[in-house]
Each structure stands twice: as structure tokens, then as C-alpha cells.
N, C-alpha and C positions, 0 to 999 in steps of 0.2 A: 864776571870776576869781582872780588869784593878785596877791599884796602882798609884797612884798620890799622892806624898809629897813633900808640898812647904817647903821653908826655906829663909833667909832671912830679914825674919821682926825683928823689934826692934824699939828703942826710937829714933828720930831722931829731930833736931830745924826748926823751919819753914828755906825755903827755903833750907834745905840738899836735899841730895839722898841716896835712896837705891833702888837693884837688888835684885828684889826674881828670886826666880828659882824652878822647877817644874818637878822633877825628876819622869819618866812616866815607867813602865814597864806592862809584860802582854797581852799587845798586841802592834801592830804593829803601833808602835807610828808615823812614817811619813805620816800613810795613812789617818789621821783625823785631820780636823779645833780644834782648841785649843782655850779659851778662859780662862778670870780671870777674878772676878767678887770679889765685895768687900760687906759688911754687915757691917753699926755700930750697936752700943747696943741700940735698938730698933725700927731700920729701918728693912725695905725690903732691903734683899737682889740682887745687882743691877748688872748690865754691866757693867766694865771697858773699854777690849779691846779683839778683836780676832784674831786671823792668820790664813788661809789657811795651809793645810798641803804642800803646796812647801814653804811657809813662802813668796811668790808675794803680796798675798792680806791683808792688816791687817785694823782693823777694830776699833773704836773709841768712845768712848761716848764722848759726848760734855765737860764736866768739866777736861777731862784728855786731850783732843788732845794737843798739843802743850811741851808736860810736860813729858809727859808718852810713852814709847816705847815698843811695846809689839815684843818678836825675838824669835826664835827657833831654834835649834840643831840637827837635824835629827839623827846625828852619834852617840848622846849622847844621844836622848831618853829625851834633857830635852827644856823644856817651860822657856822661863824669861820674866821678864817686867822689866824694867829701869823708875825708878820713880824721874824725878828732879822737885826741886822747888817748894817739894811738901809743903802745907798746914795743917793746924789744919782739913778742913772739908774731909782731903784724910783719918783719921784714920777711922779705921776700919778691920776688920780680913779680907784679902785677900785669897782667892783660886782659884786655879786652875779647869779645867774641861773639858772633852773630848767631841766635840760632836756629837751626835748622829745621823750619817749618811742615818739610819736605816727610821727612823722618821722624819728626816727635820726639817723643821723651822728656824726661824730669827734666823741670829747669836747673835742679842740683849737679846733674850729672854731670862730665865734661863730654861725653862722649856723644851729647843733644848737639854740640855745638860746631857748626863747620867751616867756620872762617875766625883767623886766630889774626891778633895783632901781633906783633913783635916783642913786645914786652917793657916796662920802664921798671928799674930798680927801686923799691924803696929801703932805706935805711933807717932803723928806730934804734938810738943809742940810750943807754941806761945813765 
């Protein structure tokens, strides 16, 4: 069984930053690609960004490249994103997500992904 709790979200003015982080335990957190993936209140569920388990390869949706840093910890067990410059259309509950080696698939997808964290709100005010 695998445990993912994000932390870090909160109310933020356009153009701030914030660091979530993604505290992984349960299983052997450097052997798996990690990804974060964000939801507003009545969208689909989307892709942010993802990492290879050496943390070499990282991975990007178009609206966050340039902004958004997605890093990892192996020693720690934990996932972060570095979110600058963010906007009103970045809010949305962000989570973490392990994925699944097992089954494959695009690291875009959500449906690659099989251990979901809980979620942390962020808020981006104008």
C-alpha cells in the first residue's frame, strides 16, 4: 500500500509562489515516475507535470511549462512542485500520484496513475 500527502496549498495574489510537497511512504518511493495533476470545481481532472524516478526526465503540460517546476527527494520520500507566477486559472485542488509501472501508459494520462494523494487546495486571487 502506498500513502501520499500533499501539503502546501493556500491563498496566494496573482503573480506569487508556492511549494507543495508530497510526502510518499509504503513503498519504495525512488523506484517510480511521480506525477501532480490538478482539478478545478467542475472540470476534469488534468496533468500538470511529471518526474522520472532518478528525477533526469520531467514532464510538462503546456499552460505550466515555464512557471512550474516539478523536483524530488529520493532520501526524503517526498515529490514537490514550485509553482511561480502563478494565476487565477492555476486554482484548483492539486495532488500528487504514483505511477503505475505495472500497466504503463502516457505520463499525461491520469488513468497511468495508481495511488492518488488526498489533494491540497490552491487559491490564485486577481
Amino acid at each position: 500500500q502506498v500513502q501520499l500527502v500533499e501539503s502546501g496549498g493556500g491563498l496566494v495574489q496573482a503573480g506569487g509562489s508556492l511549494r507543495l510537497a508530497c510526502a510518499a511512504s509504503g513503498r519504495t518511493f525512488s523506484a517510480y515516475t511521480m506525477g501532480w495533476f490538478r482539478q478545478a470545481t467542475g472540470k476534469e481532472r488534468e496533468f500538470v507535470a511529471a518526474i522520472s524516478w532518478s528525477g533526469v526526465n520531467t514532464y510538462y503540460a503546456d499552460p505550466v511549462k515555464g512557471r512550474f517546476t516539478i523536483s524530488r527527494d529520493n532520501a526524503k520520500n517526498t515529490l514537490y512542485l514550485q509553482m511561480n507566477s502563478l494565476k487565477p486559472e492555476d486554482t484548483a485542488a492539486y495532488y500528487c500520484a504514483q505511477y503505475n509501472s505495472y500497466t504503463g501508459g502516457s505520463y499525461y494520462s491520469r488513468g497511468s496513475y495508481g495511488y492518488w494523494g488526498q489533494g491540497t487546495q490552491v487559491t490564485v486571487s486577481s
